[in-house]
C-alpha positions in Angstrom: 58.1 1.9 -7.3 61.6 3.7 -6.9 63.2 0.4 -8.0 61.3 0.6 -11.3 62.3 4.0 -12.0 65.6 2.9 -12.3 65.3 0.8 -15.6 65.0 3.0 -18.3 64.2 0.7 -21.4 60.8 -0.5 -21.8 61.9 -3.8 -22.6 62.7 -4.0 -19.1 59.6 -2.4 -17.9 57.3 -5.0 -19.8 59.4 -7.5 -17.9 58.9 -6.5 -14.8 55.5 -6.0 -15.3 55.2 -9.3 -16.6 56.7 -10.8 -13.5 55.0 -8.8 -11.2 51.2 -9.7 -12.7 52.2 -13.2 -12.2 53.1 -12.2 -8.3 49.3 -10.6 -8.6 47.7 -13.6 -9.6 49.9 -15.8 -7.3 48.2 -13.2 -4.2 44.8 -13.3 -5.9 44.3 -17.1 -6.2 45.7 -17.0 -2.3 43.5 -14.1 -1.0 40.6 -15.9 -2.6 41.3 -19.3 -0.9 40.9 -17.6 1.9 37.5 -15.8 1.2 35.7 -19.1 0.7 32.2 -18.7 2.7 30.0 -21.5 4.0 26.4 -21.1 3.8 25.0 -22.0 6.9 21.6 -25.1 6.9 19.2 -22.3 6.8 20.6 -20.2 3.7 20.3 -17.0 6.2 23.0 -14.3 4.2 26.5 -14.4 4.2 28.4 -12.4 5.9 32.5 -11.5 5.5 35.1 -9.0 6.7 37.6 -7.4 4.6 40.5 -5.3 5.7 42.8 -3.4 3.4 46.4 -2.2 4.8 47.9 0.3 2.4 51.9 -0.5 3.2 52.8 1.5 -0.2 53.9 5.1 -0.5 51.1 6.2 -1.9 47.3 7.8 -0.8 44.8 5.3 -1.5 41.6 7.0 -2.6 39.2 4.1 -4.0 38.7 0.4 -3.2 36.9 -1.5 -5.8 35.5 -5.2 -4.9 33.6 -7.3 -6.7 32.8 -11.5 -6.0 33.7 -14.0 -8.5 30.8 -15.8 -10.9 27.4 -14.7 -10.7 26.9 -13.8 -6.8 26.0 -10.2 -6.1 26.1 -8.4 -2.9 23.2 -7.4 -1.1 24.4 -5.2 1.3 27.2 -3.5 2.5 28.9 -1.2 5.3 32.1 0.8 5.6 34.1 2.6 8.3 33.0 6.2 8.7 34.9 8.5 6.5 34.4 6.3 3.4 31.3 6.6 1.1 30.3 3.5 -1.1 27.8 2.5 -3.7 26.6 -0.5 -6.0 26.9 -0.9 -9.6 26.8 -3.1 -12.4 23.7 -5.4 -11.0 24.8 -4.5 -7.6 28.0 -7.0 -8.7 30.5 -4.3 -8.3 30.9 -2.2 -4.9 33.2 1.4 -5.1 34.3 2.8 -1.9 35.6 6.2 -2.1 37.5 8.0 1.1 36.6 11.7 2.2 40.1 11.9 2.5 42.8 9.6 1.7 43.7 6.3 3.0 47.5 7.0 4.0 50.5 5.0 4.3 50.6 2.6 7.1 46.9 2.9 7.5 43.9 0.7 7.7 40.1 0.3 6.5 37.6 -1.9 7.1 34.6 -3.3 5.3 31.7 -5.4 5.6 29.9 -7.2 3.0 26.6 -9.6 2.5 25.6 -11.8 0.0 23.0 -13.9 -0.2 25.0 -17.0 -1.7 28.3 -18.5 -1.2 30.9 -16.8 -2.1 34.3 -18.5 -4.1 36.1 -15.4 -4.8 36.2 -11.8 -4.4 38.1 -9.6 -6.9 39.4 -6.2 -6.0 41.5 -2.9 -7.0 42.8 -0.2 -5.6 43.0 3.2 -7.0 45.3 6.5 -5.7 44.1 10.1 -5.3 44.6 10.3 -9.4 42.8 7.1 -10.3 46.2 5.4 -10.9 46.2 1.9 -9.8 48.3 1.1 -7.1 50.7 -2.1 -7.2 48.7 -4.7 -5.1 52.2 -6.1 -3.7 52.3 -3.3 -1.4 48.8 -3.7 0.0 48.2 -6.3 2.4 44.6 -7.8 2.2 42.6 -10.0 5.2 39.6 -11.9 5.7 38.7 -10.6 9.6 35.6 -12.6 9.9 32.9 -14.7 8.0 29.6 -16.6 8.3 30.0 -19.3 10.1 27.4 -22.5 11.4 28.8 -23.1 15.2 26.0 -24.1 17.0 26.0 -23.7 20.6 24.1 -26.8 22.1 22.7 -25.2 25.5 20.5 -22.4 23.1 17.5 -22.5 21.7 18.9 -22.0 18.4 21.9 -21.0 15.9 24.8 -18.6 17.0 27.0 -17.6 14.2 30.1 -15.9 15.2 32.0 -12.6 14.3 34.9 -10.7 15.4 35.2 -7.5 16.9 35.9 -4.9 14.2 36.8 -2.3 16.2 33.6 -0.3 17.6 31.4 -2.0 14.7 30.5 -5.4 14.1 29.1 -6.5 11.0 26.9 -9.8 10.7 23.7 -11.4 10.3 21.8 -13.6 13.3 23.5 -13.7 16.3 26.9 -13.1 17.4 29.6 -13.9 19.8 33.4 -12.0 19.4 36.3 -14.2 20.1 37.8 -10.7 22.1 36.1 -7.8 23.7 38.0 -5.0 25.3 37.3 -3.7 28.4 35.5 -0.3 28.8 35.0 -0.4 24.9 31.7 0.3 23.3 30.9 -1.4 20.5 28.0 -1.1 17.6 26.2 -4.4 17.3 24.1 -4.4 13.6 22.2 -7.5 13.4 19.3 -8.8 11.0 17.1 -12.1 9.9 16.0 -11.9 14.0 11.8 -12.8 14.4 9.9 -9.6 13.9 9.1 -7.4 16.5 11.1 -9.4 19.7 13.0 -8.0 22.7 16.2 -9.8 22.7 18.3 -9.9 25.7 22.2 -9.0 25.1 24.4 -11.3 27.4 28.4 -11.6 28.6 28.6 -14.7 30.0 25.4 -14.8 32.4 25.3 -11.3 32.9 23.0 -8.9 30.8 24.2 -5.6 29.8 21.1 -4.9 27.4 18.1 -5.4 25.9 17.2 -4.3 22.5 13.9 -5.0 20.5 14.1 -6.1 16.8 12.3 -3.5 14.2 9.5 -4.8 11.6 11.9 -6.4 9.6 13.6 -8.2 12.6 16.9 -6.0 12.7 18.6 -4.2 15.4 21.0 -1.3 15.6 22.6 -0.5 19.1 25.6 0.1 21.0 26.3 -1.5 23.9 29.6 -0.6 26.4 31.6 -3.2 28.1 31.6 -3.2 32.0 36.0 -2.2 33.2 35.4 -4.5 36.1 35.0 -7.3 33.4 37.2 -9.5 32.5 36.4 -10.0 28.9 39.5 -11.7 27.5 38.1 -15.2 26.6 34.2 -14.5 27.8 31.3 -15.0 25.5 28.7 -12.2 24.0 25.6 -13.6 23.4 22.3 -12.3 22.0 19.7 -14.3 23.5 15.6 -14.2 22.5 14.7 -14.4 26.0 11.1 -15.3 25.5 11.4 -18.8 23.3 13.9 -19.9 26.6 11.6 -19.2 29.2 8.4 -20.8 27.1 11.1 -23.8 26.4 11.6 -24.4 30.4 8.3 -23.8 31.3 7.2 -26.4 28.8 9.5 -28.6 30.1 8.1 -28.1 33.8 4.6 -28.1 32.9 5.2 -31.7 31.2 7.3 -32.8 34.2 4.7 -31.5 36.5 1.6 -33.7 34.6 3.4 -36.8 34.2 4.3 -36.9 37.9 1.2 -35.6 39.1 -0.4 -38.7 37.3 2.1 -41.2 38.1 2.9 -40.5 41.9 -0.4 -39.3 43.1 -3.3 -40.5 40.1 -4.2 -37.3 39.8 -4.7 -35.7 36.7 -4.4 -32.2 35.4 -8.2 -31.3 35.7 -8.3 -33.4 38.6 -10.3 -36.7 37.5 -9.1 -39.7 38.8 -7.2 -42.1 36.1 -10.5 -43.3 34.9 -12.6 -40.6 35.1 -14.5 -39.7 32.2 -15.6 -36.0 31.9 -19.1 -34.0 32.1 -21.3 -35.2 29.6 -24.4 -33.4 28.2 -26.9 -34.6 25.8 -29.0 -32.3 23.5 -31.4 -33.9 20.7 -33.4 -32.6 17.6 -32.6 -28.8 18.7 -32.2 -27.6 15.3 -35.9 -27.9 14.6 -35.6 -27.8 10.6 -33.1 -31.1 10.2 -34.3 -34.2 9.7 -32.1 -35.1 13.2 -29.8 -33.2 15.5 -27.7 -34.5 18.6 -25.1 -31.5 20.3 -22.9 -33.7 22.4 -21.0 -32.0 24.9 -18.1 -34.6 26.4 -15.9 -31.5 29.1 -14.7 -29.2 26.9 -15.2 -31.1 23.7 -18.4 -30.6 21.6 -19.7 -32.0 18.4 -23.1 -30.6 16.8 -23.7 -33.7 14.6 -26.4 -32.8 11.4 -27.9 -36.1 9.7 -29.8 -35.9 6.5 -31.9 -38.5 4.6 -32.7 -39.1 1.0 -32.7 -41.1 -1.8 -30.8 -42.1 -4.5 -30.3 -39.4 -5.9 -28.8 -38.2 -3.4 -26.1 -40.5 -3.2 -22.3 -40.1 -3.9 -21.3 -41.6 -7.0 -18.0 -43.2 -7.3 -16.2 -45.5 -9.2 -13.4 -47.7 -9.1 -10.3 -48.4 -11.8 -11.4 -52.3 -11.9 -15.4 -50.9 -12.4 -17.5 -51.4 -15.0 -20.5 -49.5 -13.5 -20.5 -46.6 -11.5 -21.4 -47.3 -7.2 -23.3 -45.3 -5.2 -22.2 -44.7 -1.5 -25.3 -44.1 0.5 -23.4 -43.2 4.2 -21.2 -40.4 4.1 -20.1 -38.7 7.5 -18.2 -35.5 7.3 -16.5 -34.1 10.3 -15.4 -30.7 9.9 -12.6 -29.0 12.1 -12.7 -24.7 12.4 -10.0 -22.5 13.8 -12.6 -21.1 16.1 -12.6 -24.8 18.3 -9.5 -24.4 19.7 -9.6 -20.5 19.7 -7.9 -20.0 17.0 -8.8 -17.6 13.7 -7.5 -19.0 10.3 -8.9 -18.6 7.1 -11.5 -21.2 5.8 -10.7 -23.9 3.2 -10.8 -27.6 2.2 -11.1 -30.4 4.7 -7.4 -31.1 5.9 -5.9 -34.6 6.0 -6.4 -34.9 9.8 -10.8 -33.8 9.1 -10.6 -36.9 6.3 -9.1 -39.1 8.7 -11.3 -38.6 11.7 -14.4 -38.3 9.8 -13.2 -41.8 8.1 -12.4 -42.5 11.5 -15.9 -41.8 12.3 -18.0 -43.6 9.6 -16.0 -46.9 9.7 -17.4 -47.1 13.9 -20.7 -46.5 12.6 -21.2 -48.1 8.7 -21.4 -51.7 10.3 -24.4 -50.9 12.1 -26.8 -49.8 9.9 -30.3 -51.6 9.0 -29.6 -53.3 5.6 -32.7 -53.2 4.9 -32.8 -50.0 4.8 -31.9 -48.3 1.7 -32.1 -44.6 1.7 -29.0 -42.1 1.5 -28.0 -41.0 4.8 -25.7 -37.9 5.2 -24.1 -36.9 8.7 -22.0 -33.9 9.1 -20.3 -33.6 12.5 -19.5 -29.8 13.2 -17.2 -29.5 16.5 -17.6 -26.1 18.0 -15.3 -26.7 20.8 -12.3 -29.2 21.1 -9.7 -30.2 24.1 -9.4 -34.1 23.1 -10.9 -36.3 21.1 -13.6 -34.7 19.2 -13.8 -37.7 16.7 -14.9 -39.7 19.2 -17.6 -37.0 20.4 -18.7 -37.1 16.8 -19.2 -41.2 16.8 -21.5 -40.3 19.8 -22.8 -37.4 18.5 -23.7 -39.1 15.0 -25.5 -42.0 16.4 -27.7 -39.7 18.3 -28.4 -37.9 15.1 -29.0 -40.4 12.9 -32.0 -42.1 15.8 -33.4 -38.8 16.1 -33.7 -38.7 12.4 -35.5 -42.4 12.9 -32.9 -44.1 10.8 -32.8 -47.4 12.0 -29.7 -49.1 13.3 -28.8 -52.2 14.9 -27.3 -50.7 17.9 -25.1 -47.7 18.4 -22.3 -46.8 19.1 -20.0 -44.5 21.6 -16.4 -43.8 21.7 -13.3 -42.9 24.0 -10.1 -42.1 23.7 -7.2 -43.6 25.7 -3.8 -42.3 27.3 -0.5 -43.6 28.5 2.2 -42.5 30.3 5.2 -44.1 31.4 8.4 -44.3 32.9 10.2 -46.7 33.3 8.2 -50.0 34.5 5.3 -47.7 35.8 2.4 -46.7 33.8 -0.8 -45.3 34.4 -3.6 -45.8 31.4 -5.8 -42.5 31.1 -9.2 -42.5 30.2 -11.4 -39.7 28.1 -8.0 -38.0 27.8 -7.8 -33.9 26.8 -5.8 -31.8 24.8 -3.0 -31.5 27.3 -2.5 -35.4 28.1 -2.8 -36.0 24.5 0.5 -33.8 24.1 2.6 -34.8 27.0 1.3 -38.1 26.6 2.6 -41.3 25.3 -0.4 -42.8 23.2 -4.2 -41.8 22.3 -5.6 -44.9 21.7 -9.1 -43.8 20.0 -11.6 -46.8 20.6 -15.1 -47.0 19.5 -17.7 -49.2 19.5 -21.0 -50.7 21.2 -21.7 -52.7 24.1 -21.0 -55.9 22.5 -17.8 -55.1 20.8 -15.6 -52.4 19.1 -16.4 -51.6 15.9 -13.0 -49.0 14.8 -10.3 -47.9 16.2 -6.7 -46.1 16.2 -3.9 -45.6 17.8 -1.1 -43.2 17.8 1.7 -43.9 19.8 5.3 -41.9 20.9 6.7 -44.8 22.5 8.8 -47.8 20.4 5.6 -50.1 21.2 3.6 -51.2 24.4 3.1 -54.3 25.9 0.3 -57.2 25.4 -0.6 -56.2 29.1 -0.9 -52.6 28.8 -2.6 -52.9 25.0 -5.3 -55.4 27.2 -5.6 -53.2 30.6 -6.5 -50.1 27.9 -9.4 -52.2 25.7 -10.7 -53.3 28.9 -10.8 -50.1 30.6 -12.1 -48.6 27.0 -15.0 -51.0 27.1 -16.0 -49.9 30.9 -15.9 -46.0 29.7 -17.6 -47.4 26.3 -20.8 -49.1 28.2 -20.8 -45.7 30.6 -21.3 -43.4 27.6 -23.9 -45.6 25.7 -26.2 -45.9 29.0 -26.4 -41.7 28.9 -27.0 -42.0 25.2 -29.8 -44.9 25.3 -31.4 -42.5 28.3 -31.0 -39.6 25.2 -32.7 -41.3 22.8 -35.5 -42.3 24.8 -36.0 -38.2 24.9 -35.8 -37.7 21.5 -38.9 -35.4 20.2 -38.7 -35.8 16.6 -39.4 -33.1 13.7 -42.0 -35.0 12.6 -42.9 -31.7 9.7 -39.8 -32.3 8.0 -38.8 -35.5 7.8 -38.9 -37.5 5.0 -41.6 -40.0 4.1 -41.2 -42.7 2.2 -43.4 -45.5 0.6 -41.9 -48.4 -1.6 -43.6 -51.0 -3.5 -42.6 -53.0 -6.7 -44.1 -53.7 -10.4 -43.0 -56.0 -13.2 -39.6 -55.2 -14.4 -41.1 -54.8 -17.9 -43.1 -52.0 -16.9 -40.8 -49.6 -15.6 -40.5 -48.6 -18.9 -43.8 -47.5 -19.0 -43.5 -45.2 -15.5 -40.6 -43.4 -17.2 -42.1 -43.1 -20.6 -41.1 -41.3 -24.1 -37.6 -39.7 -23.0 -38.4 -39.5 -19.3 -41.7 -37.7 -20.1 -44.1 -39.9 -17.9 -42.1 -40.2 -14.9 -41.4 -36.1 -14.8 -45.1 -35.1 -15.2 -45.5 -37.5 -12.7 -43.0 -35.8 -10.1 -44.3 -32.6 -11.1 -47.6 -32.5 -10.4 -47.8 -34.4 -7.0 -44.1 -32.5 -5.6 -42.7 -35.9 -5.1 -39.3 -37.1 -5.5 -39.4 -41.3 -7.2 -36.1 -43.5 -7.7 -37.2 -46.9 -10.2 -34.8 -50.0 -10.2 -34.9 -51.3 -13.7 -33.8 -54.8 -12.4 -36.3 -55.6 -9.5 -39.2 -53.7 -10.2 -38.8 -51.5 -7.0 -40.4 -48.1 -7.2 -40.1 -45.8 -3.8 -41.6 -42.3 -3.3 -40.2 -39.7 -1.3 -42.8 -36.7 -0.1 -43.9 -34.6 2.6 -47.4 -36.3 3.2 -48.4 -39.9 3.3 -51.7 -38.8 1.0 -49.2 -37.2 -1.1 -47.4 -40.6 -1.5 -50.6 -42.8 -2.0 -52.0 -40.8 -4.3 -48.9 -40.6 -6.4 -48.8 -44.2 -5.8 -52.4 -44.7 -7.1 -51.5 -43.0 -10.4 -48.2 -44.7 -11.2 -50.1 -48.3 -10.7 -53.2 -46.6 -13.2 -50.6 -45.7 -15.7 -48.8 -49.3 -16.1 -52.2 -51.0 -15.4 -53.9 -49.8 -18.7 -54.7 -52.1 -21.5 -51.6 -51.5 -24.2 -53.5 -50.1 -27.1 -53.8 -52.6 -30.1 -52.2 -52.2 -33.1 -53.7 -51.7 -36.1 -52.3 -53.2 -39.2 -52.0 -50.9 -42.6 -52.1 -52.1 -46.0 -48.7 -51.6 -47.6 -49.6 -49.1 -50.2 -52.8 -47.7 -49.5 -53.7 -44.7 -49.5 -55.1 -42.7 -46.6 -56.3 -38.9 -45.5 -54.4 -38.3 -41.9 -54.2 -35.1 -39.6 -50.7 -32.6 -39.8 -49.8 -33.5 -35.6 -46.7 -32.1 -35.5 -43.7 -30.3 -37.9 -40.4 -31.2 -36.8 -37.4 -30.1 -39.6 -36.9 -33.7 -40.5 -40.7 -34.0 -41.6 -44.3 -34.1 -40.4 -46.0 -36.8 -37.9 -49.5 -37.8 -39.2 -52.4 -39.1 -37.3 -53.8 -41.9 -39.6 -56.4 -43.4 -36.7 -56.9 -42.0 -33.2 -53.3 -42.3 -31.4 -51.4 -43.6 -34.3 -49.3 -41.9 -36.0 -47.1 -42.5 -39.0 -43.8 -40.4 -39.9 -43.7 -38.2 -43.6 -40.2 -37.5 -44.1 -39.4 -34.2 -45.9 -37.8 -36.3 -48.6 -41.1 -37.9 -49.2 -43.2 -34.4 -49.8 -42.3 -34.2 -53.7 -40.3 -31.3 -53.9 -42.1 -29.1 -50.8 -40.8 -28.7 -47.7 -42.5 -29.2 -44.0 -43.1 -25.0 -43.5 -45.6 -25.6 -46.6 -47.6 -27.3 -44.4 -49.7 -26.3 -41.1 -50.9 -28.7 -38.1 -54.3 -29.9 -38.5 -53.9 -30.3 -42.2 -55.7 -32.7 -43.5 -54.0 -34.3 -46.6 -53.2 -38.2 -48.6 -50.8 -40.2 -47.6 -49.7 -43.5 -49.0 -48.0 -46.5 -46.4 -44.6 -47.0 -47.7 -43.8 -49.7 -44.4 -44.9 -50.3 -41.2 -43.1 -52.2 -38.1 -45.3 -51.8 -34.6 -46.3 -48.2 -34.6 -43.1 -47.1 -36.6 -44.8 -46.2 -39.4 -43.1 -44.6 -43.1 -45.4 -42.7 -45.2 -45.2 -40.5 -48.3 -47.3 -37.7 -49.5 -49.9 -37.9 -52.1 -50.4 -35.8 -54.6 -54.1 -35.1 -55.3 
């Protein structure tokens, strides 16, 4: 500044100025190179550093800083005698000293964003909002985001530098230098909610803080004397996610071996040991069949439901031209509450489609095909540790005797484990929850005693061997043939609800005639239904009529009425003279015209158009008036009025 005093033209002036701008831009463009910050993988907020050293003569009083394009800061912090504030869309950030910032002296200050940042702008103002000459103020980038990773954690450390008793930063934090016997104030945010983190140098802890609602921390911490602290590490640890890491790691270590070295498993079955099983049928008195299969800790409450075909799902293929009806549908649904767990409740999940498919394809093949009602099953599991689509393929077979539909044979199923290790093996059978996890396959396999019928496999390992894929279908089949003996000793039990079931008689008629049952825009077939409480499905194409009811008289009775109905002589027809004239009965006045009653049960239609200038409200039923017989074809009969 005292060199510039000494031109005195402002020719000269401009010129220096000129030069010293481009000196500016030459120190922008390099401080901003230097204020580049990486965004770590998981976007968590930026973080950076800044010092300003005021090496001019003057009293610095203000520090403006704002970051280049369209990033804003979210936060910030300063050293303690300086007060600052956002503006401008929380783009621009004024810090302004209680005092003065004097010559020689130093200020830090910490800023967050929550994207990366290219460039940051800044100015510097004295005591009488001059702006001071940014050649004499020297500018530094202390610290900033960074993404090391330390591989022995759990999860990310960022780093940070000391900044003398503060230390600004987000996550967790490790300062390349510590000073002995120092304190220092350790801010920290984006932590899990509500966690007590465990402050470490090196291996030894000197604190333990707990993260607020928002997962931050505030605390100072002070630095042993007797510690060396040069080149050691401070790390913030959460303690818990470590110790529930190792213990994992011990518990699966502890299973696998137990099973391998000794063939004893968890619960403490042998390798081929197949859990508790309990048997309940028809206990939900009011369903047309009810099994609760209890396999250990696994249960399925399986529902089956019959009707017609009506009741059936329609579907439909892109190749179709008629719409199908799928007439087995097995459900399996999956609650929170099964594995003690409280969510909210919603549509079936991908895994409740796949096991109740799963389910269905073990059983579809063995159903009567002769038999041709709708059968619904809907497999409820109230408590699960492994498995539970197989308890429902047990659990639906049960159901579906007790609710005397007929199948071939049915059908049970098991699900296999593996572990291995190295050349040894050991193939689990009936595994649970915990062998499934630690595990290397659950090989689901279901079937009856003849054969397997469905079945699936999920696997951890690259593949397994023809003679381990043959040891685990034979040793399937043994646990298979166990579990349908108890269920064939079940069904033998069963005490069915005879009150509600369904009952069901089927006969057929000519094709021809099923025309007749339905009648006049369905009229015959639904006074039928409604006065004997029946439900009737007709088959256009064979013939086949099939009643559904409560009571076999019920049935025959309907029965009885449907074969008066299509058994009556079809009334002859008489045949009218074209043009003659005859006195009918009004019938009935519909807004196109009137029906008239020219003989007992024919009728003949007299359009509005055809009434000579009146209209059809002119006229009341039972009316007797002339008509004249304009055409006739069957009973489809044109008349006109006549006018006497």
């Amino acid at each position: 500044m005292n060199d510039m005093r000494r031109y005195s033209t402002s020719g000269i002036f401009i010129s220096v100025l000129l030069v010293f701008s481009i000196f500016t831009l030459i120190s922008i463009s390099e401080v901003n190179a230097a204020e580049v910050i990486s965004v770590n993988a998981k976007g968590y907020e930026n973080t950076i550093i800044i010092e300003f050293e005021n090496e001019s003569t003057s009293k610095i009083k203000t520090v403006k800083m704002w970051p280049g394009g369209e990033v804003a800061f979210t936060s910030f912090k300063s050293e303690p005698g300086w007060g600052g504030g956002k503006y401008s869309d929380s783009k621009l950030l004024i810090f302004t000293a209680t005092n003065t910032l004097n010559p020689g002296e130093s200020v830090k200050f910490g800023l967050v964003t929550d994207e990366k940042v290219n460039a940051i702008n800044w100015k510097v103002l004295d005591r009488n909002d001059n702006d001071i000459d940014k050649g004499k103020i020297s500018i530094q980038v202390i610290s900033e985001t960074s993404s090391d990773i330390i591989e022995e954690e759990s999860k990310e450390v960022e780093q940070a530098k000391e900044i003398g008793n503060e230390l600004y930063g987000t996550k967790k934090f490790i300062p390349e230098k510590l000073r002995v016997g120092s304190d220092i104030r350790l801010v920290g945010s984006g932590f899990d909610t509500d966690k007590e983190l465990k402050l470490y140098l090196d291996t030894t802890i000197l604190k333990s803080v707990n993260t607020d609602e928002q997962g931050n921390f505030l605390t100072t911490i002070s630095i042993p004397d007797a510690y060396n602290v040069g080149t050691s590490e401070f790390i913030i640890k959460d303690e818990f996610e470590n110790i529930l890491k190792a213990v994992k790691e011990v518990k699966r270590e502890i299973v696998r071996g137990m099973i391998l070295d000794e063939g004893i498993r968890a619960d403490g079955r042998k390798l081929d040991e197949i859990r508790p099983i309990s048997i309940e049928t028809n206990l939900l008195p009011r369903a047309h069949g009810s099994c609760l299969f209890t396999r250990g800790q696994t249960q399925a409450l399986a529902v089956a439901t019959r009707g017609g075909d009506m009741d059936a799902q329609v579907y439909g293929n892109l190749t179709d031209k008629e719409e199908k009806l799928e007439k087995f549908m097995l459900h399996y649904n999956f609650p929170a509450f099964s594995v003690g767990e409280a969510e909210r409740l919603g549509p079936p999940s991908r895994r409740e489609l796949g096991h109740g498919n799963l389910a269905k394809r073990a059983i579809a093949p063995l159903l009567d095909p002769e038999f041709d009602e709708t059968i619904r099953v809907v497999s409820e599991i109230l408590e699960s540790n492994g498995s539970s689509s197989m308890a429902t393929v047990c659990a639906s077979s049960l159901a579906m005797k007790a609710a005397k539909v007929p199948l071939l044979k049915m059908a049970a199923g098991v699900a296999m484990g593996l572990i291995t290790e190295g050349e040894r093996y050991a193939i689990l059978t009936d595994i649970m929850g915990l062998e499934d996890h630690d595990g290397d396959m659950d090989f689901k396999v279901a079937g009856t005693f003849d054969g397997i019928t469905a079945m699936q496999m999920d696997i951890k390992l690259g593949g397994i061997s023809l003679e381990i894929l043959k040891e685990a279908l034979y040793q399937a089949r043994d646990a298979r043939a166990y579990i349908l003996e108890l269920m064939e000793n079940a069904a033998k039990e069963i005490k069915y609800n005879e009150d509600v079931l369904p009952k069901a008689i089927s006969f057929k008629v000519d094709p021809d005639k099923i025309i007749d049952i339905i009648g006049t825009a369905g009229k015959t077939v639904k006074d039928i239904i409604a006065k004997f409480g029946v439900t009737i499905d007709l088959d256009k194409e064979t013939g086949k009529v099939k009643i559904y009811g409560e009571e076999h008289k019920q049935l025959q009775d309907t029965k009885n009425y449907i074969l008066n109905v299509i058994c009556k002589d079809t009334p002859k027809i008489p045949e009218f003279e074209i043009g003659s004239v005859i006195e009918g009965e009004v019938k009935r006045i519909v807004e196109f015209g009137m029906f008239v009653e020219l003989v007992e049960g024919v009728e003949g239609l007299l359009h509005k158009s055809k009434l000579n200038g009146k209209n059809p409200s002119d006229f009341n039923e039972g009316d007797k008036i002339k008509v004249k017989v304009l055409s006739q074809s069957g009973f489809k009969i044109e008349l006109a009025l006549v006018e006497e």
